[in-house]
SERO-4910 file (N, C-alpha, C, O; in steps of 0.05 Angstrom, whole numbers):
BEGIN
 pado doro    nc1    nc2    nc3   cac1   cac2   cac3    cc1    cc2    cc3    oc1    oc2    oc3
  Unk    A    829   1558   2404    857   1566   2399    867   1549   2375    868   1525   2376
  Unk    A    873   1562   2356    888   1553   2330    913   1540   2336    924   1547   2357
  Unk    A    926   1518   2318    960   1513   2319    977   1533   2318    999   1529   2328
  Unk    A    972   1556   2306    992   1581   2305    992   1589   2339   1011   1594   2353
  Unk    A    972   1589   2344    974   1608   2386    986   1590   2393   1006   1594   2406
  Unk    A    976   1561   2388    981   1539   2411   1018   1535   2404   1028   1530   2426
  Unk    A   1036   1536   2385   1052   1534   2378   1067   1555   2400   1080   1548   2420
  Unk    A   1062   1587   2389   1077   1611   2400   1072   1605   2429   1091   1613   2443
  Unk    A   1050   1593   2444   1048   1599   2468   1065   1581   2484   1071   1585   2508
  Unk    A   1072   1556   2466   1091   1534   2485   1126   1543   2474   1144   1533   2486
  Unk    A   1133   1561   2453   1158   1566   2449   1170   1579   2464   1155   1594   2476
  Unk    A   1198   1583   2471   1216   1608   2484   1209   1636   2477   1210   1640   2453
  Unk    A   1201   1661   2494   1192   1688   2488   1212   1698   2460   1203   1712   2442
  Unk    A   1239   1688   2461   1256   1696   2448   1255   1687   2417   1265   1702   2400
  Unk    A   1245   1666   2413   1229   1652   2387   1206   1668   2379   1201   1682   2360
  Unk    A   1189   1661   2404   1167   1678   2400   1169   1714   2386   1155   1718   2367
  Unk    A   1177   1725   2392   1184   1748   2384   1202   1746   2360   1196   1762   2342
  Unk    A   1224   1731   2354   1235   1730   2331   1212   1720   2301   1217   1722   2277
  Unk    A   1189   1710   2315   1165   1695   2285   1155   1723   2287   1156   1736   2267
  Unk    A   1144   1734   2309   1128   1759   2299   1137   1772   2282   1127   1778   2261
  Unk    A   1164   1779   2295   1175   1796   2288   1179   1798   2248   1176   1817   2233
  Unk    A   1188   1769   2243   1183   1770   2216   1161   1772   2197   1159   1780   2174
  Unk    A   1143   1759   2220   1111   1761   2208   1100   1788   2200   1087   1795   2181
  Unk    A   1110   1800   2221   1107   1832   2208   1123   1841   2195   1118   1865   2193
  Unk    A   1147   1833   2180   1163   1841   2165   1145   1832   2132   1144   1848   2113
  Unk    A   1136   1808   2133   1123   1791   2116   1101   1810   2100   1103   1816   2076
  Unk    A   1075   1820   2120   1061   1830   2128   1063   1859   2106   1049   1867   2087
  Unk    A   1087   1871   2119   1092   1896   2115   1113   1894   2081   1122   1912   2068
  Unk    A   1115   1867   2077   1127   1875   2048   1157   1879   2053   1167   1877   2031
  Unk    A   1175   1884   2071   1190   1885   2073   1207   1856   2080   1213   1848   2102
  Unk    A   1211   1846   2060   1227   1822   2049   1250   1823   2038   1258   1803   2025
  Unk    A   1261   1840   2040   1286   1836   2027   1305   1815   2038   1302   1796   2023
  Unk    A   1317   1811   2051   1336   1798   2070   1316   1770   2087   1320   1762   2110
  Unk    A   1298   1763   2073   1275   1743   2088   1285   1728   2069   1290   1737   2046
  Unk    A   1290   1692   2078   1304   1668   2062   1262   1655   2063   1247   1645   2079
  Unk    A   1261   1670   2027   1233   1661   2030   1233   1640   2003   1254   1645   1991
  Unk    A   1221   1623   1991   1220   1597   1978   1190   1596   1968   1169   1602   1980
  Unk    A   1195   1585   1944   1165   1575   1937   1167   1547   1935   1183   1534   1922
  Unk    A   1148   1538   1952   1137   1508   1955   1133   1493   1927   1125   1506   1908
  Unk    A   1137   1468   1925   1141   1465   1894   1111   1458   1888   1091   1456   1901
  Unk    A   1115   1455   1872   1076   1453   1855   1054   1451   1876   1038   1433   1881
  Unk    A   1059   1478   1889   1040   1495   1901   1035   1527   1898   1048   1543   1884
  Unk    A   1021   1531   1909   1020   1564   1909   1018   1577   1937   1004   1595   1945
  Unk    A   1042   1559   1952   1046   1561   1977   1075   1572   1980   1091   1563   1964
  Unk    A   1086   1590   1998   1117   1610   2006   1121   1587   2031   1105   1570   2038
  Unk    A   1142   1590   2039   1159   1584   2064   1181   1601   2057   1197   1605   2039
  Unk    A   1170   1613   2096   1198   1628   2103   1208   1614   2122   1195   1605   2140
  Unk    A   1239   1609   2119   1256   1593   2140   1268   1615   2159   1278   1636   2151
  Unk    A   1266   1606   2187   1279   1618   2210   1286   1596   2231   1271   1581   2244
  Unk    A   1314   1598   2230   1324   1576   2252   1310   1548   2251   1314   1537   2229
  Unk    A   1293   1532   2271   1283   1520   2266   1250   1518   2259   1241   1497   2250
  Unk    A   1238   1534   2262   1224   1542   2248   1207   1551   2216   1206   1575   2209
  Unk    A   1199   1536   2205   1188   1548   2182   1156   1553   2181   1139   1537   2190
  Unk    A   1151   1583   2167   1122   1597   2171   1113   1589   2135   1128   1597   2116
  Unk    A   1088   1574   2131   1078   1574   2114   1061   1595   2108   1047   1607   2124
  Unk    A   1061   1602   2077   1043   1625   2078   1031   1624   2047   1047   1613   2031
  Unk    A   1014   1630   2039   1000   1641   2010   1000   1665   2008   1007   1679   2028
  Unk    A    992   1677   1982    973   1709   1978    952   1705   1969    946   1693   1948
  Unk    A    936   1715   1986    902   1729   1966    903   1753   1962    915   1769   1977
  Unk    A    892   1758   1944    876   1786   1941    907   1806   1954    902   1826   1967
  Unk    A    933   1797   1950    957   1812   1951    950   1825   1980    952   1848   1987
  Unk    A    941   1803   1996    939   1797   2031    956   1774   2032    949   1755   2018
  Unk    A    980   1773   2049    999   1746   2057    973   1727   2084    960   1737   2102
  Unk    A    975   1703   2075    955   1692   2087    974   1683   2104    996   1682   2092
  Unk    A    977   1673   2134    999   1657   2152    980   1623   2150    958   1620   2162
  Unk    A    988   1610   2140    977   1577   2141    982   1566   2157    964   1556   2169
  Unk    A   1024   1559   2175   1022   1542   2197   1048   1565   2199   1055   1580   2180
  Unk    A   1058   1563   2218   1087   1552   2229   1093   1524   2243   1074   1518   2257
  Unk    A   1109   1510   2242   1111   1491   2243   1142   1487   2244   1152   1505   2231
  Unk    A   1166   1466   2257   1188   1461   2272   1194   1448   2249   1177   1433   2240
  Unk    A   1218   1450   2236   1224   1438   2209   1230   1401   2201   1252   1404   2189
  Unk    A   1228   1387   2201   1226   1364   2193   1223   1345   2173   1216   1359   2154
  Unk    A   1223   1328   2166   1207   1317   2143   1175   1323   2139   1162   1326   2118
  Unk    A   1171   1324   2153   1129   1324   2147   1120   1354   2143   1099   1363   2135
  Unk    A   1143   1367   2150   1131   1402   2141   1116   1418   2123   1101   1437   2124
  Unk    A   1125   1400   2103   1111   1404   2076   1089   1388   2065   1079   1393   2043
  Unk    A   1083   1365   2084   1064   1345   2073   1041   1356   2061   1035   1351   2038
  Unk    A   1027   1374   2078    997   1378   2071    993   1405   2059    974   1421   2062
  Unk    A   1018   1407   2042   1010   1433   2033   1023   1424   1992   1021   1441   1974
***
């Protein structure tokens, strides 16, 4: 089990379903109204939701999901 399952599986259903839910918004290109950010001298996205932020890249114009992760100082460390 990856940090992405192990994450969704200890959050509230109601969280839970609000990340999918965007992840497939992500996914599907439909971004308009998504508070999405480019990571600074990276070639890494963050999308912010509540407390939550989903790291993400593109390959090959495929959205890659890297972490979600609970927002803090260290969010951005390793990317």
């Amino acid at each position: 089990m990856n940090k992405i399952e192990k994450l969704l599986r200890k959050i509230s259903q109601k969280d839970r379903q609000r990340l999918l839910h965007l992840i497939e918004l992500l996914i599907s290109r439909k971004k308009n109204n998504l508070n999405i950010s480019k990571i600074k001298n990276t070639d890494f996205f963050r999308l912010k939701s509540g407390r939550y932020r989903i790291i993400f890249h593109y390959q090959n114009k495929e959205v890659i999901i890297d972490a979600i992760k609970l927002r803090g100082k260290d969010t951005y460390s390793n990317f």
